[in-house]
PABA-716495 format. One record per atom (N, C-alpha, C, O): residue number from 1; chain; atom name; x, y, z. Coordinates in nm, 2 decimals. Layout:
BEGIN
R     i   ch   at       c1       c2       c3
R   NUM    A   CA        X        Y        Z
...
***
This chain:
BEGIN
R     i   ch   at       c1       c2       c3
R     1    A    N     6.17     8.56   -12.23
R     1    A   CA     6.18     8.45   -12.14
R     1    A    C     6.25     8.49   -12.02
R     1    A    O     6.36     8.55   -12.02
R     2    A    N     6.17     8.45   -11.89
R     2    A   CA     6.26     8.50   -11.74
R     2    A    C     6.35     8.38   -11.74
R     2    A    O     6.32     8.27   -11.78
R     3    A    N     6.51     8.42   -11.69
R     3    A   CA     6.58     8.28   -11.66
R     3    A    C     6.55     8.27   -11.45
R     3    A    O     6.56     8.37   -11.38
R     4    A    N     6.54     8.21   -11.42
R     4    A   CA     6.56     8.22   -11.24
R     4    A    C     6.68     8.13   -11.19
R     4    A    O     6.71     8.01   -11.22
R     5    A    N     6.73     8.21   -11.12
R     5    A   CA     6.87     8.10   -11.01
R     5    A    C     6.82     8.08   -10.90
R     5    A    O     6.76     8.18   -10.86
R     6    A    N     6.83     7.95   -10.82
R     6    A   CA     6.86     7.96   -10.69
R     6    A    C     6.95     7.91   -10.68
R     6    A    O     6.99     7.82   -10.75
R     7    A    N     7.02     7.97   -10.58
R     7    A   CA     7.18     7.94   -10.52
R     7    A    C     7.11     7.89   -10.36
R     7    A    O     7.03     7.95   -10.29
R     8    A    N     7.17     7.75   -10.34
R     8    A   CA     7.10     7.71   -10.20
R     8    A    C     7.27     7.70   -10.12
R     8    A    O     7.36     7.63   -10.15
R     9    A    N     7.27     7.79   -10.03
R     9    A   CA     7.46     7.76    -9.94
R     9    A    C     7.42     7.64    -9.88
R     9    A    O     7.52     7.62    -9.81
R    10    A    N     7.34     7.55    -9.85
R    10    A   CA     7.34     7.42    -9.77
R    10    A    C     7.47     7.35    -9.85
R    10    A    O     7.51     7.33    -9.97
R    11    A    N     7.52     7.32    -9.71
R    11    A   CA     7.63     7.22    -9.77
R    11    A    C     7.63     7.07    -9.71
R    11    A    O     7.61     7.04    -9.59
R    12    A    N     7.66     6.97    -9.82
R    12    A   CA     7.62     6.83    -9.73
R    12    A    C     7.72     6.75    -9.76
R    12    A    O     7.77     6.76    -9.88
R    13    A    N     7.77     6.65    -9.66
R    13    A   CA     7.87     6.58    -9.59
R    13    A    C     7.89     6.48    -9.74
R    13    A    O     7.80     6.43    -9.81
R    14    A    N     8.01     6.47    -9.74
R    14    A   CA     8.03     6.34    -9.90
R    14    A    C     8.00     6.19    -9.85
R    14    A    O     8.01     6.09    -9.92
R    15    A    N     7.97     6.18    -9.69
R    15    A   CA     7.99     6.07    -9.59
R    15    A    C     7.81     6.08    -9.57
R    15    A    O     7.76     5.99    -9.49
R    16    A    N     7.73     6.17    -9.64
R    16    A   CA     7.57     6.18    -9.63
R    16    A    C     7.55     6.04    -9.69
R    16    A    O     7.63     6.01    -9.78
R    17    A    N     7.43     5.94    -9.65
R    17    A   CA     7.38     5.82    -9.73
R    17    A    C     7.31     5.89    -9.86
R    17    A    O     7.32     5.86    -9.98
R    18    A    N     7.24     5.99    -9.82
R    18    A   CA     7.12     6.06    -9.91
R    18    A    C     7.21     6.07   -10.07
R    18    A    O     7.18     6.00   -10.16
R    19    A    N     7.30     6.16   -10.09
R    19    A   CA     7.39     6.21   -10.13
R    19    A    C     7.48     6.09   -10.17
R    19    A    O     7.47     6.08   -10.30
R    20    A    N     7.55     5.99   -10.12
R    20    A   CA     7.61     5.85   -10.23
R    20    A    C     7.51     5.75   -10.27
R    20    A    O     7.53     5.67   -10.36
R    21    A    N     7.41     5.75   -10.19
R    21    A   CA     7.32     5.60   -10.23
R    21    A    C     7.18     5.65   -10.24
R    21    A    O     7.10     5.56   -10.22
R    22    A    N     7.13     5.78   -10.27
R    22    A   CA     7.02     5.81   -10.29
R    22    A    C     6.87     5.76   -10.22
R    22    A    O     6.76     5.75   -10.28
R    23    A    N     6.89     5.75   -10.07
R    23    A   CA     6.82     5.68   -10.01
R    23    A    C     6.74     5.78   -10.00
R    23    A    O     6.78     5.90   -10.02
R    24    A    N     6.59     5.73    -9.97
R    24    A   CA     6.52     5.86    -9.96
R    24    A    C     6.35     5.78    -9.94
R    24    A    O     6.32     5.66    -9.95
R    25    A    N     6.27     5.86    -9.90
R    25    A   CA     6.15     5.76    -9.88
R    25    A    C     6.02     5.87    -9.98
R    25    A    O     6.04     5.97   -10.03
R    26    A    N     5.93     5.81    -9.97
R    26    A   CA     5.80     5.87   -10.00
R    26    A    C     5.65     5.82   -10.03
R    26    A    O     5.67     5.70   -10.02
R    27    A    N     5.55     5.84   -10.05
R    27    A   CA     5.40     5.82   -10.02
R    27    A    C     5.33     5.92   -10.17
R    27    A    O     5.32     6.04   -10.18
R    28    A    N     5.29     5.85   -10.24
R    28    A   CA     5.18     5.91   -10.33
R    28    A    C     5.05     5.93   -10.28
R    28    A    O     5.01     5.81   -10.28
R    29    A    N     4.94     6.00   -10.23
R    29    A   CA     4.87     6.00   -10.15
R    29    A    C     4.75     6.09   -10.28
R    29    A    O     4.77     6.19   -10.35
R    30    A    N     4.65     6.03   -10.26
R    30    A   CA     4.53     6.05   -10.36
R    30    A    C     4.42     6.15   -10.29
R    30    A    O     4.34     6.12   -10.20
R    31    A    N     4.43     6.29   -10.35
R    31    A   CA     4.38     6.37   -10.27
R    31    A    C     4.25     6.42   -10.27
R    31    A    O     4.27     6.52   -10.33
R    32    A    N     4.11     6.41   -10.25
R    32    A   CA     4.01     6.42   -10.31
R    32    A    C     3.94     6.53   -10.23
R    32    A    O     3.94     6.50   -10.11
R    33    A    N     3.88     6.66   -10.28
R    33    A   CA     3.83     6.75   -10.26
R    33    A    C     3.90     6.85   -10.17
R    33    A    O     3.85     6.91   -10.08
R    34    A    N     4.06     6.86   -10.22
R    34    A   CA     4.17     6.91   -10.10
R    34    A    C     4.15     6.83    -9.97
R    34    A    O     4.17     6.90    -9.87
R    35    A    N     4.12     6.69    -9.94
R    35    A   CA     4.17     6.66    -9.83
R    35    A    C     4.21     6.48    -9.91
R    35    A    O     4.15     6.40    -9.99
R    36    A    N     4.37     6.48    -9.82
R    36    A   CA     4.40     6.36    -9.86
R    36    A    C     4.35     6.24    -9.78
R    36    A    O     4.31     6.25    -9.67
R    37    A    N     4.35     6.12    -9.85
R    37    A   CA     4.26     6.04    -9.80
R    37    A    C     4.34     5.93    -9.76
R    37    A    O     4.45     5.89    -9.81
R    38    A    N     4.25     5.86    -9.61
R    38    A   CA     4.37     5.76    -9.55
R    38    A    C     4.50     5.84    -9.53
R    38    A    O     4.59     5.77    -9.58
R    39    A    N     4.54     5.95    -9.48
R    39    A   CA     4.60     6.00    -9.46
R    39    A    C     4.70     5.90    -9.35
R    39    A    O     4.81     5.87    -9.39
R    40    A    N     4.64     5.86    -9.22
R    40    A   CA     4.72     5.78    -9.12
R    40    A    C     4.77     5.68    -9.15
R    40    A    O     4.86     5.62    -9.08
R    41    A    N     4.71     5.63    -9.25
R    41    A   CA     4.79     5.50    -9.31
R    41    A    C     4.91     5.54    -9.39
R    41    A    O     5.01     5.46    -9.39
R    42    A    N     4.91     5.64    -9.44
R    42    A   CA     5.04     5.70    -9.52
R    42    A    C     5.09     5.71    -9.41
R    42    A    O     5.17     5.61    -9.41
R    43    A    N     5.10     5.76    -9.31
R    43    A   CA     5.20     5.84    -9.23
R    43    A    C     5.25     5.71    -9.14
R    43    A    O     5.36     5.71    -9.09
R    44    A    N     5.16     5.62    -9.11
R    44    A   CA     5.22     5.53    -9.05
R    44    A    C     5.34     5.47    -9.15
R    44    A    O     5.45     5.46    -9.09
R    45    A    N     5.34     5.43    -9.28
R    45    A   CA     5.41     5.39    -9.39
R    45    A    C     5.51     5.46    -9.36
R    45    A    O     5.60     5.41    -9.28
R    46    A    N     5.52     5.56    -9.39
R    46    A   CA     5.62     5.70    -9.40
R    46    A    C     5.72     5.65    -9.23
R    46    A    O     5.84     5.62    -9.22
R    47    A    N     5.66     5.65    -9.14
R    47    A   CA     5.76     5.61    -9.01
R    47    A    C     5.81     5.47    -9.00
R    47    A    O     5.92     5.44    -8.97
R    48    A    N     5.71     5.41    -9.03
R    48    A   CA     5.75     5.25    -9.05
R    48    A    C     5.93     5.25    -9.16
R    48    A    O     6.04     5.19    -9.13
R    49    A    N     5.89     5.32    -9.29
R    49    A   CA     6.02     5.31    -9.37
R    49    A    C     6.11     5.41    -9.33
R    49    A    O     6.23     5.40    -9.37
R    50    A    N     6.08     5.47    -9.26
R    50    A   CA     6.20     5.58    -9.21
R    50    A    C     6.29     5.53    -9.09
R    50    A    O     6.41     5.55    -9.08
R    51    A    N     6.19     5.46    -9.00
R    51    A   CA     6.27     5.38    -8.91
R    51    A    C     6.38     5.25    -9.00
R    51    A    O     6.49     5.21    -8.96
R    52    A    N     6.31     5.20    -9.12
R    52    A   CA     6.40     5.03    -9.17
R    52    A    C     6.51     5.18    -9.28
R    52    A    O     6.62     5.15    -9.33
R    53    A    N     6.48     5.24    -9.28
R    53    A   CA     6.63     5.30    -9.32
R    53    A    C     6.70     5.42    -9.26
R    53    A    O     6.76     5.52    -9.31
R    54    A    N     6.67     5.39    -9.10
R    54    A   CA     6.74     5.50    -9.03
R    54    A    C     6.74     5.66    -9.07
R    54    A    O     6.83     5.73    -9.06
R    55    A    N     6.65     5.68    -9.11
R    55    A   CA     6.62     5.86    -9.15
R    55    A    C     6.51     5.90    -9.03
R    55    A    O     6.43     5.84    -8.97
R    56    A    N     6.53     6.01    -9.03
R    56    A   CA     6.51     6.07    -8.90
R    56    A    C     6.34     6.07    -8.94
R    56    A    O     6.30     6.06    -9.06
R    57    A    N     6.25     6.08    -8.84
R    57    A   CA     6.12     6.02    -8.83
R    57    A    C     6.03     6.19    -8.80
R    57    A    O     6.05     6.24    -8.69
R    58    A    N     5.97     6.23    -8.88
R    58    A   CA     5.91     6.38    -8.90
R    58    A    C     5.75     6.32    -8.76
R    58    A    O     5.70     6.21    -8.72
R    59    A    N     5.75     6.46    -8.72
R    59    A   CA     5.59     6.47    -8.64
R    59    A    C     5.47     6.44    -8.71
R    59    A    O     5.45     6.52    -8.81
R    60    A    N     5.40     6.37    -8.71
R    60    A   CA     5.26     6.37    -8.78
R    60    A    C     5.23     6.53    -8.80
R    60    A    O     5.23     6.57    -8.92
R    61    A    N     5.21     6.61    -8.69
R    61    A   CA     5.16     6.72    -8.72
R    61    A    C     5.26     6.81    -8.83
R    61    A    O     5.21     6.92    -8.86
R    62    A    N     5.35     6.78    -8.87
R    62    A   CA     5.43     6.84    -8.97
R    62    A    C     5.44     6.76    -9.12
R    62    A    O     5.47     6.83    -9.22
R    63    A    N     5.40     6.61    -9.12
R    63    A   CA     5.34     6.57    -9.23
R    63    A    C     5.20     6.61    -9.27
R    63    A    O     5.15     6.62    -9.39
R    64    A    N     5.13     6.64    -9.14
R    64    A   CA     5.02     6.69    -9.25
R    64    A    C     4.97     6.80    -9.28
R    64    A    O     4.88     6.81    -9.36
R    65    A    N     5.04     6.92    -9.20
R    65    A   CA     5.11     7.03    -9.26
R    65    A    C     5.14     7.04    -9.42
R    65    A    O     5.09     7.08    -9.52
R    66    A    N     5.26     6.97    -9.40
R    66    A   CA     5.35     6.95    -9.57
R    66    A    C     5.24     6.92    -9.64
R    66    A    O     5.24     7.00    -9.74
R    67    A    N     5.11     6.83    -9.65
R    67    A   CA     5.04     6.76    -9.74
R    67    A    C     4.93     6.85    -9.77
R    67    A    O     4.84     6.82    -9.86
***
């Protein structure tokens, strides 16, 4: 059996919301033939809840990158 570590040095503020109140957002998105579907509808979701909990709001062109 391989064991693996990662050691990540990011260090984050004890004053982070993410880190005391676990805020955090996300989108289950149903993917069919490698392309996700209604994609703009997610991503509008995704800005809509990022703006009602103040988290910083990503580029379309980099959400659908990530996806």
């Amino acid at each position: 059996m391989k064991i693996q570590v990662h050691i990540n040095n990011t260090k984050v503020s004890v004053n982070d919301r993410a880190f005391n109140y676990g805020d955090g957002l996300f989108e289950t998105i149903r993917v069919k033939s490698n392309n996700p579907l209604f994609i703009d509808d997610h991503i509008k979701r995704l800005k809509r809840g990022c703006k009602i909990l103040h988290l910083p709001v990503i580029s379309n062109k980099l959400i659908k990158e990530s996806v």
